[in-house]
PAFI-724822 format. One record per atom (N, C-alpha, C): residue number from 1; residue in one letter; chain; y, z, x. Coordinates in steps of 0.05 Angstrom, whole numbers. Example, Ala and Ser with C-alpha at 12.3 -4.5 7.8 and 13.67 -1.06 7.14 Angstrom:
<r num="1" residuo="A" cadena="A" c2="-114" c3="156" c1="264"/>
<r num="1" residuo="A" cadena="A" c2="-90" c3="156" c1="246"/>
<r num="1" residuo="A" cadena="A" c2="-66" c3="156" c1="264"/>
<r num="2" residuo="S" cadena="A" c2="-45" c3="142" c1="257"/>
<r num="2" residuo="S" cadena="A" c2="-21" c3="143" c1="273"/>
<r num="2" residuo="S" cadena="A" c2="1" c3="157" c1="258"/>
END
This chain:
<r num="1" residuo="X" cadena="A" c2="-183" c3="-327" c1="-55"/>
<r num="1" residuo="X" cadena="A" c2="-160" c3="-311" c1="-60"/>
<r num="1" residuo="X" cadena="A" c2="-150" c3="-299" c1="-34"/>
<r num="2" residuo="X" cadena="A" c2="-128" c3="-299" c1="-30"/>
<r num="2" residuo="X" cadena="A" c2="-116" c3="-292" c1="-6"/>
<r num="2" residuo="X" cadena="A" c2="-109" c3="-267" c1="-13"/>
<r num="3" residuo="X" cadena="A" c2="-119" c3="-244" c1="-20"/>
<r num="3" residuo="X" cadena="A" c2="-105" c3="-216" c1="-37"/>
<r num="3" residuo="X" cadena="A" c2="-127" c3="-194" c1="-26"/>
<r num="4" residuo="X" cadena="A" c2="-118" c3="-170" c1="-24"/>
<r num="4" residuo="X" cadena="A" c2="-149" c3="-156" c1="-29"/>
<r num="4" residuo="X" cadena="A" c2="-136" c3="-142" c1="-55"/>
<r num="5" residuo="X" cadena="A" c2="-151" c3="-117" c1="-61"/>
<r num="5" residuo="X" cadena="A" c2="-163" c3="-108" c1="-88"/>
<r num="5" residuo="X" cadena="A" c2="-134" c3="-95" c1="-92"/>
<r num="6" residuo="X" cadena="A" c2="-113" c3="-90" c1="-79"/>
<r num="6" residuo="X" cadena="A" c2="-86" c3="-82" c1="-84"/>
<r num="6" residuo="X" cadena="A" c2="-64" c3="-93" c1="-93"/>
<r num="7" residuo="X" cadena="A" c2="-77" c3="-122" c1="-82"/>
<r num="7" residuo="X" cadena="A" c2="-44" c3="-135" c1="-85"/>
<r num="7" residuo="X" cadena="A" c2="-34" c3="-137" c1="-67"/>
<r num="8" residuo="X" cadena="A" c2="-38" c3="-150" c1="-41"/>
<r num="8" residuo="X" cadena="A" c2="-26" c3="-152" c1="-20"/>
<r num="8" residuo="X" cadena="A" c2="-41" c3="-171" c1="-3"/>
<r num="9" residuo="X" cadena="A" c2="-6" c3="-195" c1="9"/>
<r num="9" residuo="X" cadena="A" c2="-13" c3="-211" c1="17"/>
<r num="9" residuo="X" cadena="A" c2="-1" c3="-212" c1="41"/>
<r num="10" residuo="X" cadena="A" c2="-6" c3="-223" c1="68"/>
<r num="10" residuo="X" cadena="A" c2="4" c3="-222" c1="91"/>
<r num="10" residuo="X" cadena="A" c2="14" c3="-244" c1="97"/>
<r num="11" residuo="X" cadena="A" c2="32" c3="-242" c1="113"/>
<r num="11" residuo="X" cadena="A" c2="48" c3="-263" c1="127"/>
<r num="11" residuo="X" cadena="A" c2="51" c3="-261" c1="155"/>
<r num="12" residuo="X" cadena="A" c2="54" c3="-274" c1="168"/>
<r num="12" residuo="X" cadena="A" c2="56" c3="-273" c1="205"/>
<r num="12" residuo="X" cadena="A" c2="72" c3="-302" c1="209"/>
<r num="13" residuo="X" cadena="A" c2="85" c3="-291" c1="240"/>
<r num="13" residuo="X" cadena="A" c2="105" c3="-312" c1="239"/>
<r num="13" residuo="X" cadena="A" c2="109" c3="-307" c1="272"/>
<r num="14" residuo="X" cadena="A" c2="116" c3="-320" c1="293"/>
<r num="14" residuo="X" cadena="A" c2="117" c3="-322" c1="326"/>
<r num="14" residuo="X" cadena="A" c2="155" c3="-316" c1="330"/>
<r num="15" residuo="X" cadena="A" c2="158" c3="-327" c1="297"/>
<r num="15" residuo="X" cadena="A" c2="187" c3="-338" c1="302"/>
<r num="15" residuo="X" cadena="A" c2="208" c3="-301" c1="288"/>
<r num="16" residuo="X" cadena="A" c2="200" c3="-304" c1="274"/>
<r num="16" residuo="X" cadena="A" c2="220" c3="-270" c1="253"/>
<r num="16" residuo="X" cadena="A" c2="209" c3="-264" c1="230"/>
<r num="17" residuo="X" cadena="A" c2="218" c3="-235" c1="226"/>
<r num="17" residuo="X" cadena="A" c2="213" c3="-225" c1="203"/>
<r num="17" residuo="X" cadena="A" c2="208" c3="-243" c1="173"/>
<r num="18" residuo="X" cadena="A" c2="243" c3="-258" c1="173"/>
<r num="18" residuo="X" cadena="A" c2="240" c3="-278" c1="149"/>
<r num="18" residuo="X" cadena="A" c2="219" c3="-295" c1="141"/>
<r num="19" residuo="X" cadena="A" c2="210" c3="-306" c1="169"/>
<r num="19" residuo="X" cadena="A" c2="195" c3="-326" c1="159"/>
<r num="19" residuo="X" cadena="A" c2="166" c3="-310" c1="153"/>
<r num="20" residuo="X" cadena="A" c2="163" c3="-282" c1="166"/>
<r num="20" residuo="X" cadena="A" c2="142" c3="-284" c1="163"/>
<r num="20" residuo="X" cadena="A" c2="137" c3="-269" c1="124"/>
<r num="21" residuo="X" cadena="A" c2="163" c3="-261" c1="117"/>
<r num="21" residuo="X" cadena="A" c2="158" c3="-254" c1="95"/>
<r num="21" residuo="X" cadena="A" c2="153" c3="-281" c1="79"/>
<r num="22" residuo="X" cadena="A" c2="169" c3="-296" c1="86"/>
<r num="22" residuo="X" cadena="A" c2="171" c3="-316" c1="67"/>
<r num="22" residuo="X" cadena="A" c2="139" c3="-331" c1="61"/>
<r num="23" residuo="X" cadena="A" c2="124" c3="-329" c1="87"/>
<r num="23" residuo="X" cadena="A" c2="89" c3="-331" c1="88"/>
<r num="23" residuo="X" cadena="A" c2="78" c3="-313" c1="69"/>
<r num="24" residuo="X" cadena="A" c2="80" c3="-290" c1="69"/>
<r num="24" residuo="X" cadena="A" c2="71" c3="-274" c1="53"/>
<r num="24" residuo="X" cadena="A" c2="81" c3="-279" c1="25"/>
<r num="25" residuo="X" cadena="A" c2="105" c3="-283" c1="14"/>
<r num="25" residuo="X" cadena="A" c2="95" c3="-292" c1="-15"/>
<r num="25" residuo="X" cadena="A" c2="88" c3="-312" c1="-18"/>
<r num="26" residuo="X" cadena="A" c2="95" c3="-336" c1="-5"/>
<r num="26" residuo="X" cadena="A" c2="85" c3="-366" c1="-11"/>
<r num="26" residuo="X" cadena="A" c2="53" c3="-359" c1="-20"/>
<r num="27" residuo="X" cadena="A" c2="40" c3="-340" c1="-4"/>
<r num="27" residuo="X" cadena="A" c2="11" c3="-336" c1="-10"/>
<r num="27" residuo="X" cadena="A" c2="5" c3="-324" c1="-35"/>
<r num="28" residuo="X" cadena="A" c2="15" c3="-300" c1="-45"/>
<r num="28" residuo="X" cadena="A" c2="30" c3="-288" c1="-68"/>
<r num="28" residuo="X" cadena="A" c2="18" c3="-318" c1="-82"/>
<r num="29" residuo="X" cadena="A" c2="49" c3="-334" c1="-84"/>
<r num="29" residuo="X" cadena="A" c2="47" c3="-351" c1="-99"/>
<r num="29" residuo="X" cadena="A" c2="37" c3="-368" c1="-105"/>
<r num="30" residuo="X" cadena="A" c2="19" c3="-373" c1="-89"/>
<r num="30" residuo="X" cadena="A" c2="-5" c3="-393" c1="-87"/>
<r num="30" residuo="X" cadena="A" c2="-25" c3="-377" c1="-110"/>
<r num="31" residuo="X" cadena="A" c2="-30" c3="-356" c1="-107"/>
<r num="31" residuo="X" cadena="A" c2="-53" c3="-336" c1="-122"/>
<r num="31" residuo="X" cadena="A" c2="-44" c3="-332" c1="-152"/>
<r num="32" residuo="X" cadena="A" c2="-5" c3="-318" c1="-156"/>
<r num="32" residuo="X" cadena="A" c2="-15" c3="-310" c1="-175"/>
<r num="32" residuo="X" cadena="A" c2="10" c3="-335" c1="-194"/>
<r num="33" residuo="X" cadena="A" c2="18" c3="-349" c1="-180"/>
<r num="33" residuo="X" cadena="A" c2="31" c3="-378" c1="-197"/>
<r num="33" residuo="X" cadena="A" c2="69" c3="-373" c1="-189"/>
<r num="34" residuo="X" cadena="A" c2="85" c3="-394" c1="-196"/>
<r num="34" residuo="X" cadena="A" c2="103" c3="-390" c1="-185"/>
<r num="34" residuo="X" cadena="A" c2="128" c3="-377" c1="-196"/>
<r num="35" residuo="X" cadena="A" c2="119" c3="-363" c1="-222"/>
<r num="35" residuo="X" cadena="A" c2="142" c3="-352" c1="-245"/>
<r num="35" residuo="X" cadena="A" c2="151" c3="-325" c1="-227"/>
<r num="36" residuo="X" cadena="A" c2="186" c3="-323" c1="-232"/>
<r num="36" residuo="X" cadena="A" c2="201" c3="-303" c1="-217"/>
<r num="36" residuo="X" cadena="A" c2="179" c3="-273" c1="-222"/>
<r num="37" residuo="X" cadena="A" c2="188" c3="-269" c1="-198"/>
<r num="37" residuo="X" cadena="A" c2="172" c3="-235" c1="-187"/>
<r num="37" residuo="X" cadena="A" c2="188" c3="-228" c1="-170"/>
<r num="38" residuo="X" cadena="A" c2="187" c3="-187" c1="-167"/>
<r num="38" residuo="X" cadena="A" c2="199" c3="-184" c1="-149"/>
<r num="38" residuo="X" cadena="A" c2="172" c3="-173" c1="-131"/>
<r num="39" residuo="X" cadena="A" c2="169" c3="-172" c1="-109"/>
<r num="39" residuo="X" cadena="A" c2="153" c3="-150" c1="-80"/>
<r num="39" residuo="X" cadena="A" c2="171" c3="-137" c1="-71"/>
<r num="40" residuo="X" cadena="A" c2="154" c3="-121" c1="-60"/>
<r num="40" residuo="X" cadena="A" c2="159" c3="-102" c1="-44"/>
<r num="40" residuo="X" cadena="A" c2="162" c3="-105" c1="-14"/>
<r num="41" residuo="X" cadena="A" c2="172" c3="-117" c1="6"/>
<r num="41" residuo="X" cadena="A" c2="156" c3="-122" c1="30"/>
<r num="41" residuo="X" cadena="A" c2="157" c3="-105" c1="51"/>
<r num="42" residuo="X" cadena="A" c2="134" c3="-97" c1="61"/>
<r num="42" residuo="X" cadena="A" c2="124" c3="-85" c1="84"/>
<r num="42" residuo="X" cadena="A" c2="127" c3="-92" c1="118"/>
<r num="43" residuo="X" cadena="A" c2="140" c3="-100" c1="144"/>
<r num="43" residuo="X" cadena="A" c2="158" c3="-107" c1="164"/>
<r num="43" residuo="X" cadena="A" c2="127" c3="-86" c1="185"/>
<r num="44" residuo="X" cadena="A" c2="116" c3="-101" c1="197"/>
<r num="44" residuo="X" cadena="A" c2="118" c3="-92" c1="221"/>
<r num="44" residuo="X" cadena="A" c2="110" c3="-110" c1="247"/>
<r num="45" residuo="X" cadena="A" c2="99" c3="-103" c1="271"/>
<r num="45" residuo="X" cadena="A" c2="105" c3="-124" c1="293"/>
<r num="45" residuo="X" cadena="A" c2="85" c3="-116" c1="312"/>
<r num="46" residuo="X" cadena="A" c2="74" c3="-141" c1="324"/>
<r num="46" residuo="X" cadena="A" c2="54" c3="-133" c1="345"/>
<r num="46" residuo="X" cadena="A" c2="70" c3="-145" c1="368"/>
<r num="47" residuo="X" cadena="A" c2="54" c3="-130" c1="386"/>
<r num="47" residuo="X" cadena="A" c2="54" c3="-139" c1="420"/>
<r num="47" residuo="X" cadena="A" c2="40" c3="-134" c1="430"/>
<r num="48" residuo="X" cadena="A" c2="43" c3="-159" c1="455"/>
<r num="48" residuo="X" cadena="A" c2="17" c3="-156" c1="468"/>
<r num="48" residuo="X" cadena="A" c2="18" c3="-141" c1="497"/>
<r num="49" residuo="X" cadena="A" c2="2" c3="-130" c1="508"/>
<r num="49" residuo="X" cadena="A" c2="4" c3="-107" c1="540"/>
<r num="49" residuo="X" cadena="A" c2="27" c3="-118" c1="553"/>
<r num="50" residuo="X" cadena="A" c2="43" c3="-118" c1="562"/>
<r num="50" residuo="X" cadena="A" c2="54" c3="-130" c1="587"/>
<r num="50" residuo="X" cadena="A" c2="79" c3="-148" c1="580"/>
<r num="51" residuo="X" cadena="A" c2="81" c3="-144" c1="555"/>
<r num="51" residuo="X" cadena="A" c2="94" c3="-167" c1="546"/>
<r num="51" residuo="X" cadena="A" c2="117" c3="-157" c1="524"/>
<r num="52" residuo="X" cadena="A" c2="132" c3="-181" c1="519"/>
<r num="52" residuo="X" cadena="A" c2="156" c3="-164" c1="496"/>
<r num="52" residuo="X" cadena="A" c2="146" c3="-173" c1="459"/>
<r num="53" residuo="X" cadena="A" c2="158" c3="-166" c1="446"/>
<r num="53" residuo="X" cadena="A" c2="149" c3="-175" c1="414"/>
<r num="53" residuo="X" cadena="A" c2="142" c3="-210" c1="409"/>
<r num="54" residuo="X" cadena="A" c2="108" c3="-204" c1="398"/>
<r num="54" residuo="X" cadena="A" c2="90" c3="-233" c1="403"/>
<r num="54" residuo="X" cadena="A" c2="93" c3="-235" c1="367"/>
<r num="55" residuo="X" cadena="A" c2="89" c3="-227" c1="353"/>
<r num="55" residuo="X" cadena="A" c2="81" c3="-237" c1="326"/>
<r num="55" residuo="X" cadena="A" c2="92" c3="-213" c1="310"/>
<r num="56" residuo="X" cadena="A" c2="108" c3="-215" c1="285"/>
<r num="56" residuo="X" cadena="A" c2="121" c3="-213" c1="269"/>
<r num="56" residuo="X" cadena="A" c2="103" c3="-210" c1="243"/>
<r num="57" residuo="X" cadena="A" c2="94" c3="-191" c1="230"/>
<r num="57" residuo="X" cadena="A" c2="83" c3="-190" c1="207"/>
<r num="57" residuo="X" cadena="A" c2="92" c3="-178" c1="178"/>
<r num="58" residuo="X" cadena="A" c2="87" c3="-193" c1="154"/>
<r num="58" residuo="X" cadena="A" c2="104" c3="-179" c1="132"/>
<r num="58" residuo="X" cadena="A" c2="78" c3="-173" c1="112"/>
<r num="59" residuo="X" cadena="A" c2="78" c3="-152" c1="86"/>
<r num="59" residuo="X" cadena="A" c2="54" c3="-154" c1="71"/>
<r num="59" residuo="X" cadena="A" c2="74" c3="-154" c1="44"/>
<r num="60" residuo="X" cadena="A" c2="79" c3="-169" c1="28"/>
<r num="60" residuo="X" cadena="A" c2="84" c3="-168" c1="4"/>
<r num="60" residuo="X" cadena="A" c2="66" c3="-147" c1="-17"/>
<r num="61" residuo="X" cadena="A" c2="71" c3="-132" c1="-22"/>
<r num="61" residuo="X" cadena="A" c2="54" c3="-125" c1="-50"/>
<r num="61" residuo="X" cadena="A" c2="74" c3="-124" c1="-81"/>
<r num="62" residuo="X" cadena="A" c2="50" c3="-116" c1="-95"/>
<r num="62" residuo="X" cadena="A" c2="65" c3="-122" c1="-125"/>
<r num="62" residuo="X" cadena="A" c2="63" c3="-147" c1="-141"/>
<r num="63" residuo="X" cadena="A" c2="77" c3="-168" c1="-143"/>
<r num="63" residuo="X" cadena="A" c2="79" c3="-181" c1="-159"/>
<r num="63" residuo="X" cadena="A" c2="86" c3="-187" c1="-187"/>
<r num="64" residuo="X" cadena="A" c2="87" c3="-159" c1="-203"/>
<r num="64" residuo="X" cadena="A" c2="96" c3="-157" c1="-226"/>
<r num="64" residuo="X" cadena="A" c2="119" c3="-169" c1="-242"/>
END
């Protein structure tokens, strides 16, 4: 299971936000099947020392 005990799945992406949400439910939907749901999604961003924005992260939760 790609989830922990909340309901939340992550997504990461090199490229943008979108895609990395779109990682995050694909995983979602891998776990809990593919019937309409809405999430919630969660946006934030790493970088690395010296450098400008490296990776793009989203956390879907919910699923209901």
């Amino acid at each position: 299971m790609t989830t922990d005990e909340r309901g939340v799945w992550e997504g990461r992406s090199p490229v943008s936000f979108a895609e990395a949400a779109y990682n995050a439910v694909a995983k979602a939907e891998e776990d809990l099947g593919d019937e309409p749901r809405e999430y919630e999604i969660t946006l934030r961003a790493a970088s690395t020392p010296g450098s400008s924005l490296s990776e793009y992260i989203a956390q879907a939760r919910g699923g209901d």
